[in-house]
N, C-alpha and C positions, 0 to 999 in steps of 0.2 A: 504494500500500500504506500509506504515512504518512497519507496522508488517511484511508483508511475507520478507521484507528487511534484518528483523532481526533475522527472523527465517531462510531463508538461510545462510547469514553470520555466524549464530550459528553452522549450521549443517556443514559447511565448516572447523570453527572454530575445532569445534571435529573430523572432522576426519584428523589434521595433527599430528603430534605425539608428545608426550609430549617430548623427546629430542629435536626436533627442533624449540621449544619455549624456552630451556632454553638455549640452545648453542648460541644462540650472532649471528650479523652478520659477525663477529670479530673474526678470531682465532692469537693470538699469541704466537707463541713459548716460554718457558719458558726457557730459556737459555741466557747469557752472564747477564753484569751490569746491572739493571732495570732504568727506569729515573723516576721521580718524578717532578710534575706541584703545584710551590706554588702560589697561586693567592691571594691579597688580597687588601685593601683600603691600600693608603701611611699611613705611621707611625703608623703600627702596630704588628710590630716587626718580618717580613718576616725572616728577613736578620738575625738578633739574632739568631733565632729558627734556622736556616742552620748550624750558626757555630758553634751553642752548637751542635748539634748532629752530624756534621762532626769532 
């Protein structure tokens, strides 16, 4: 039963197209200022790093 499971999903698998596996569910436009997410533990020098490179 696990087998033919796998073997459908496989076969399903290959027939969508290989663009639609790399495109994302996500498209965003490339235009205007970009934002940037810094995350990290406290006191590891987030805030440094922003204002040397701003």
């Amino acid at each position: 039963e696990l087998r033919t499971k796998i073997a459908k999903l496989s076969k399903e698998a290959a027939k969508t197209p290989a663009t639609a596996r790399r495109g994302g569910m996500y498209h965003i436009p490339r235009e205007g200022a970009g934002q940037v997410v810094l995350v990290g533990l406290p006191n590891v020098g987030k805030s440094q790093l922003v204002s040397s490179l701003t």
